[in-house]
C-alpha positions as CSV (number, residue, x, y, z in Angstrom):
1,X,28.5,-146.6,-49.7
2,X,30.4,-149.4,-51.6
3,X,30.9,-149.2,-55.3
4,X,30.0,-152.5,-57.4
5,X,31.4,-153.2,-60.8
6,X,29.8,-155.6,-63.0
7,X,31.8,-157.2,-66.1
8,X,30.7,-158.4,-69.1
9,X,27.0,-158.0,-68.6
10,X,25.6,-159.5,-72.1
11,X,23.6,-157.1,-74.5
12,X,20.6,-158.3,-74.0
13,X,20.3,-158.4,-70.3
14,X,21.8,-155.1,-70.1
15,X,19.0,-153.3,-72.6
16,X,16.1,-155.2,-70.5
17,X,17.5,-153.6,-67.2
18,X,18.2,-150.2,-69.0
19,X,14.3,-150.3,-70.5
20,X,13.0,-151.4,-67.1
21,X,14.8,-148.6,-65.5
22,X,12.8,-146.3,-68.0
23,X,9.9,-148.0,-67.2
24,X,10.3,-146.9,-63.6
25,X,12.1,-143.7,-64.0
26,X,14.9,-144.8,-62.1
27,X,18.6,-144.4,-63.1
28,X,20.4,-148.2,-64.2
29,X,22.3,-148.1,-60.6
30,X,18.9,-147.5,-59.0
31,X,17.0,-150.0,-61.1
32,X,20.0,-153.0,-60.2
33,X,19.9,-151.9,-56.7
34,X,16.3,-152.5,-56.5
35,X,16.4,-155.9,-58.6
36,X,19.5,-157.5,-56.3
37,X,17.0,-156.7,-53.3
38,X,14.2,-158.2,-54.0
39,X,15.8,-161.0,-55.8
40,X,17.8,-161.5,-52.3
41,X,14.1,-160.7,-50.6
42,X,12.4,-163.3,-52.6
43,X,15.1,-165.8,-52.1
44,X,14.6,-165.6,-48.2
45,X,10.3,-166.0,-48.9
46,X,10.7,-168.7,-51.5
47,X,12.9,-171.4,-48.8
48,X,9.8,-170.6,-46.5
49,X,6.9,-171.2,-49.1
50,X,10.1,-174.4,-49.9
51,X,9.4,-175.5,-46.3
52,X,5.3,-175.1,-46.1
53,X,5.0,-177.4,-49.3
54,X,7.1,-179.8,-47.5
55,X,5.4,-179.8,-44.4
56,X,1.9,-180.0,-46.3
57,X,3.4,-183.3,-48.1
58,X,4.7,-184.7,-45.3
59,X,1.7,-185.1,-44.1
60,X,-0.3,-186.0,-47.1
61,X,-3.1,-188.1,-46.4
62,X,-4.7,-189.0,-49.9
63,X,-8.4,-189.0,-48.7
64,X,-8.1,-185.4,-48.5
65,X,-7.4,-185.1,-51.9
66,X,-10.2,-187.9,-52.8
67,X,-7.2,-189.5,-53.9
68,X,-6.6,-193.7,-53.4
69,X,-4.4,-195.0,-50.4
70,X,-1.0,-196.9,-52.1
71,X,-2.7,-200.2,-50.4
72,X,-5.4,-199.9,-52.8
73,X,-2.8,-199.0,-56.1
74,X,-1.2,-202.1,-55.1
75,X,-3.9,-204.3,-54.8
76,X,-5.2,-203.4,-58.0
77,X,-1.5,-203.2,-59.4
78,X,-1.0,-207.3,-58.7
79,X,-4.3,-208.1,-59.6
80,X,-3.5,-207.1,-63.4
């Protein structure tokens, strides 16, 4: 299994990973394994739940949201 170093990890980060470790009764090396995959995990959901909200605006219609049409904004827009 490959060895990764990490330099200059700042105090504060380092004491949060150490106390979350003892949280979970892991060692520091477990408890970074298991943040680098989920963070690479929740990377992979988050450009799908990206590409949902897209598709749902995409096709916004605002009577679905009981929201008015842009026609109607500008028509009340240039009657000011």
């Amino acid at each position: 299994m490959p060895i990764l170093h990490v330099r200059d990890v700042p105090d504060e980060l380092y004491e949060r990973i150490r106390e979350r470790a003892r949280q979970e009764s892991r060692s520091i090396t477990a408890e970074v394994v298991q943040l680098l995959q989920r963070a690479l995990a929740d990377e992979n959901q988050e450009q799908g739940q990206v590409l949902q909200r897209i598709r749902r605006r995409r096709f916004f219609r605002p009577v679905d949201a009981n929201a008015p049409d842009s026609a109607s904004l500008l028509r009340q827009d240039r009657q000011r």
